[in-house]
C-alpha positions in Angstrom: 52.2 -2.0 -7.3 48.4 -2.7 -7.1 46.5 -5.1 -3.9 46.4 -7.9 -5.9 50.3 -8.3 -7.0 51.2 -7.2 -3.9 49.3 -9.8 -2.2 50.6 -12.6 -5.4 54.4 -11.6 -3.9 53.8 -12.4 -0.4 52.0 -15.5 -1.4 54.7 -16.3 -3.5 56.9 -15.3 -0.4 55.1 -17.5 2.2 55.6 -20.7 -0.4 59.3 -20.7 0.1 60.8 -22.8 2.4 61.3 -21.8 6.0 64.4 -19.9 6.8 65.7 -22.1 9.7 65.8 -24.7 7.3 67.4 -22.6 4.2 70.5 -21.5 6.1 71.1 -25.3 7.9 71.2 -26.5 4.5 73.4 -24.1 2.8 74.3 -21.0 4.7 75.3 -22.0 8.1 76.7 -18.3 9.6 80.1 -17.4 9.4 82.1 -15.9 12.8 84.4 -14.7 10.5 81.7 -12.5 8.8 80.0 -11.6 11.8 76.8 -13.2 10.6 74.0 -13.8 13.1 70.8 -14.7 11.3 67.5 -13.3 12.4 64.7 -16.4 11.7 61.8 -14.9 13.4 59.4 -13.2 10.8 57.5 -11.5 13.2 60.4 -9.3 14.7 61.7 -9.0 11.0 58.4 -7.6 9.9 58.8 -5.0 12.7 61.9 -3.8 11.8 61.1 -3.8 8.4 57.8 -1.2 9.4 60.1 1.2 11.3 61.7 2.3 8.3 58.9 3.2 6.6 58.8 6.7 5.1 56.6 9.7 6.9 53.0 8.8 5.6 53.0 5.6 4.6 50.3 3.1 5.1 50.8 0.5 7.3 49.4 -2.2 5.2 52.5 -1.5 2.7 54.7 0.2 4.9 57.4 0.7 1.8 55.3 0.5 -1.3 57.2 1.6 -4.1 60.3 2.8 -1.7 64.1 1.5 -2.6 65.8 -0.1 0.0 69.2 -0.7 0.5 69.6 -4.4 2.9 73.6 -4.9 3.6 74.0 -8.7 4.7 70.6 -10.5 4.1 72.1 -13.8 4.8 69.3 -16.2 4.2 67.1 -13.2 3.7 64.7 -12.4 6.7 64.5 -9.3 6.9 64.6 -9.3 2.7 61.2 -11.1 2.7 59.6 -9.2 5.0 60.9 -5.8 3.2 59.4 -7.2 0.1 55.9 -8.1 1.8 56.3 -4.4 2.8 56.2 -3.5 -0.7 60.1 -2.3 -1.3 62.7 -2.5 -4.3 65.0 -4.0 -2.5 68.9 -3.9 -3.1 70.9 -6.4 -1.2 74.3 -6.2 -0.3 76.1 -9.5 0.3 80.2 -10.5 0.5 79.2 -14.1 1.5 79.0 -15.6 -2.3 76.9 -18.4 -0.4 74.3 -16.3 -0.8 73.6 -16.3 -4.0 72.5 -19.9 -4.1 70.5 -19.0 -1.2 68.7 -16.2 -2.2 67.9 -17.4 -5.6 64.3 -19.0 -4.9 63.3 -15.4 -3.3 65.2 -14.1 -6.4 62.8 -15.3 -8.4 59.7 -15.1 -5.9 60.6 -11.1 -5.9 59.8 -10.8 -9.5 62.4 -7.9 -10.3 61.9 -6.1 -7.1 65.1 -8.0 -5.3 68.8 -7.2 -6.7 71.4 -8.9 -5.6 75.3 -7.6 -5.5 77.8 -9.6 -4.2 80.4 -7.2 -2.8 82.4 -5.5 0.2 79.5 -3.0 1.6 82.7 -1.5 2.9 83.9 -0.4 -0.6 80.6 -0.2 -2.0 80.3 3.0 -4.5 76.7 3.6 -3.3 75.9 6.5 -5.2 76.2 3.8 -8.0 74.1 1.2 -6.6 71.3 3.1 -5.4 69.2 5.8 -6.6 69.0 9.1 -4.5 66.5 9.1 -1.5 66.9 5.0 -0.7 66.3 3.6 2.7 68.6 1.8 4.6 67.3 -1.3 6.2 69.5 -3.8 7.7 70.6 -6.4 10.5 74.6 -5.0 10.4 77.2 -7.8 10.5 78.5 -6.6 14.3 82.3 -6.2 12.6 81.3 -3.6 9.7 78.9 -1.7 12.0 80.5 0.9 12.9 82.6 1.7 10.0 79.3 1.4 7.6 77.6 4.0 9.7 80.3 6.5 9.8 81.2 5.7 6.0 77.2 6.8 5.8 77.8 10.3 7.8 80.8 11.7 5.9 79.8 11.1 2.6 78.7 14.4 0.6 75.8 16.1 2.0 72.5 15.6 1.9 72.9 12.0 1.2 71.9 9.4 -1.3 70.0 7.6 1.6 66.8 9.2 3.0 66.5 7.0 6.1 68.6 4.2 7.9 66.7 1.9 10.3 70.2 -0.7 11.5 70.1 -3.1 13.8 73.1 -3.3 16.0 75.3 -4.2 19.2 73.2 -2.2 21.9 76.7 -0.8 22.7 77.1 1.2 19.5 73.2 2.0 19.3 73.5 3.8 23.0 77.1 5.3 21.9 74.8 6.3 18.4 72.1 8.2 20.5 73.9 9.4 23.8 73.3 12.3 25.1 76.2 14.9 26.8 77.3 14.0 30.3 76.5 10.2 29.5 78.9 7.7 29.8 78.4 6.5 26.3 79.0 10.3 24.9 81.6 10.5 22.4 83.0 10.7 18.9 80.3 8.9 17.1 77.8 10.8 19.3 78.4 13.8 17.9 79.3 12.7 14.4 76.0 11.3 14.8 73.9 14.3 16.2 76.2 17.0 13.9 74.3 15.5 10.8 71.3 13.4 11.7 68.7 12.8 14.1 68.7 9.4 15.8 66.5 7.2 17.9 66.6 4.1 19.3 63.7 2.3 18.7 63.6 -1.3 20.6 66.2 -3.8 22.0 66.6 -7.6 20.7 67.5 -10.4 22.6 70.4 -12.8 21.5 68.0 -15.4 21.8 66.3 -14.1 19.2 69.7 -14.8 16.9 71.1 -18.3 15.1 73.5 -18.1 16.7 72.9 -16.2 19.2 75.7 -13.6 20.1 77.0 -12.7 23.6 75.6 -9.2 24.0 72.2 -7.4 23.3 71.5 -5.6 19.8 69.2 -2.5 19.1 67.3 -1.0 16.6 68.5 2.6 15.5 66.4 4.9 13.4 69.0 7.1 12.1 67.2 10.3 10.1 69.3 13.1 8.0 69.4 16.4 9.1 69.4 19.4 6.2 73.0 20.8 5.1 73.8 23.1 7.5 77.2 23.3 6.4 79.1 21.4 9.5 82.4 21.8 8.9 83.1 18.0 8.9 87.0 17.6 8.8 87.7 19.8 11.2 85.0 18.3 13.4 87.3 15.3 13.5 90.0 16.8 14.4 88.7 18.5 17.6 86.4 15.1 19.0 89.3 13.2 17.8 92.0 15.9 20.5 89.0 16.4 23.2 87.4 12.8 23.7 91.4 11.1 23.4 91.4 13.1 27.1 88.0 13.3 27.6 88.4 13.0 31.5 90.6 16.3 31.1 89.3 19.9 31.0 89.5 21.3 27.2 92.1 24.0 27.8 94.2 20.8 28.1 93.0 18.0 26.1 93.2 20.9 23.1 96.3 21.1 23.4 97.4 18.1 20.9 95.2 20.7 18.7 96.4 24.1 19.0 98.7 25.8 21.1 96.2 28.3 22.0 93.4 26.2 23.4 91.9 28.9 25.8 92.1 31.1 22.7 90.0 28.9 20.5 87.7 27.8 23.0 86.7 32.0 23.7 86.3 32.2 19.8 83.6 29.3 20.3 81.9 30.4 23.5 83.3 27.6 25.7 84.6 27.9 29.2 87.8 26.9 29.0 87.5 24.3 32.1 84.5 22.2 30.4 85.5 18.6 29.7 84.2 16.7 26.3 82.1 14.4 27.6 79.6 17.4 28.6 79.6 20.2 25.9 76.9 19.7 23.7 77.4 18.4 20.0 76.5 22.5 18.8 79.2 23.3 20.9 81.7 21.3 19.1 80.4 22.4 15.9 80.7 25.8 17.0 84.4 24.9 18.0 85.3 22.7 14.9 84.3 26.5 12.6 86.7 28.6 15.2 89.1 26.2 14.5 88.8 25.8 10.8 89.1 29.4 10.5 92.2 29.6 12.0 93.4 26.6 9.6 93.5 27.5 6.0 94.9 23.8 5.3 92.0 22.2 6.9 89.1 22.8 4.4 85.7 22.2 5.2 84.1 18.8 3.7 80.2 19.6 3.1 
C-alpha cells in the first residue's frame, strides 16, 4: 500500500461517524455476549501497535500484515488496525454487526472482511492465511477457550502473533510464573508452546460498559515445534494442579499407580508440589508418561 492510499484510508476512516455514537444507535452491548466496547481511539491505536510484527515501522505498524479481530463490535480497534495498515478479518456472532460495520466496510476498500460466526467453531485454517496476527479485545466469556483452542491446534500455527486483551485474571494466570499463586494449567499450556508477556493493564472506565474487574493486554508469541507431547501434558497438569496443594507422589496418583516411579524417569523429587515445578519440568514428565502409555499418543 503506498503513503498516499494509506493516508486516503485513514481519512476515509476519520470521516465516519464517532463510535460512541454508532453503537448507541444500533449496537448497544450485549451481557449475554460478553461485549464491552472500547471507544477510546487512542488506547485502541496502542493495542493495535503492540502487535505489530518484528521490524515494522511505526508509522504503519502492520502494513500489508493479515489480521485476525474476533468481536469488533462497533469496530475500534478495526479502525485503528486498518490506519495501521492491516488486512483485517473480523470475526463477529452478533449479526448486529453487520449493519454496523458496513460504513467502515466500505471506507476499508477491500482490506476489511467480515464473517459472521461462532469464533468458537471457527475453521481458522480456512479463514485465514498462514502467518496471521491475532488482534483482539476477547468477549470475557470466550477468552479462555479461544486461547487454548489457539495452543492445541497443530503445530507451528496458522497465527504468527496474538496481542488479546483480556480479564487481568486470565492475563496473570497466562504469564505466571512457578511458585505464583496464579501458576497453573494454562500457565504451562501457555509457556509449553509460546512465549508470553503482559504488556499494559486497562481500566474498566476505559469500557461502555464498563465491567467489574481490570483487563490486560497479552502479547502471546509461538514458540518453534519442539515436539511437546501435548495430550499427555493434559493429562499430568490436569492430575497435579486438581491437588496442587499436595506433593506429586500423591496428586499423581489419579495418574499412575507408580507416581514415585514416573516422577524418577522425569527428574523430579517425588515431594515437589505443582504449583512450583517449572513448565520444562512438566514437559519432561508429560514424555516419561507418554512412554509408558502406548494409548496416549503424542498430538504435535
Amino acid at each position: 500500500m503506498t503513503t498516499s492510499a494509506l493516508a486516503g484510508l485513514r481519512e476515509r476512516i476519520d470521516g465516519l461517524p464517532p463510535l460512541r455514537e454508532v453503537a448507541a444507535a444500533s449496537l448497544p452491548a450485549r451481557k449475554s455476549l460478553g461485549q464491552h466496547f472500547l471507544f477510546d481511539l487512542n488506547l485502541t491505536d496502542k493495542i493495535a501497535r503492540t502487535a505489530r510484527p518484528a521490524g515494522a515501522t511505526t508509522e504503519a505498524p502492520l502494513e500489508g500484515t493479515t489480521v485476525v479481530e474476533v468481536g469488533p463490535g462497533p469496530g475500534g480497534l478495526t479502525r485503528s488496525l486498518l490506519k495501521a495498515g492491516a488486512n483485517v478479518i473480523a470475526i463477529e456472532k452478533d449479526q448486529r454487526a453487520s449493519e454496523v460495520l458496513a460504513p467502515l466496510i466500505e471506507a476499508a476498500e477491500g482490506r476489511l472482511t467480515l464473517i459472521t460466526a461462532d469464533a468458537l467453531s471457527a475453521d481458522w485454517t480456512a479463514i485465514a492465511p498462514p502467518g496471521t496476527t491475532i488482534c483482539a479485545n476477547l468477549p470475557y466469556n470466550v477468552a479462555t477457550p479461544l486461547i487454548v483452542d489457539w495452543l492445541t491446534g497443530p503445530w507451528p500455527p496458522w497465527w504468527a502473533s496474538a496481542t488479546v486483551m483480556v480479564q487481568r485474571e486470565v492475563a496473570d494466570r497466562i504469564v505466571a510464573a512457578p511458585a505464583s499463586a496464579d501458576y497453573g494449567r494454562l500457565s504451562v499450556l501457555t509457556g509449553a508452546r509460546a512465549f508470553a508477556t503482559s504488556v499494559f493493564d486497562v481500566s474498566p472506565a476505559a469500557f461502555v460498559p464498563p465491567p467489574k474487574v481490570w483487563s490486560s493486554v497479552v502479547r502471546i508469541d509461538p514458540k518453534p515445534d519442539t515436539g511437546v507431547p501435548l495430550k499427555a501434558l493434559e493429562r499430568v497438569t490436569a492430575a497435579a494442579f486438581g491437588q496442587r496443594r499436595k506433593m506429586l507422589r500423591s496428586s499423581l496418583k489419579a495418574l499412575t499407580r507408580e507416581p514415585e516411579t514416573l516422577l524418577a524417569a522425569a527428574g523430579i523429587e517425588p515431594t515437589e508440589r505443582a504449583e512450583r515445578i517449572s513448565v520444562e519440568d512438566f514437559i519432561r514428565l508429560a514424555h516419561a508418561w507418554e512412554a509408558t502409555n502406548e494409548d496416549t499418543p503424542a498430538a504435535r
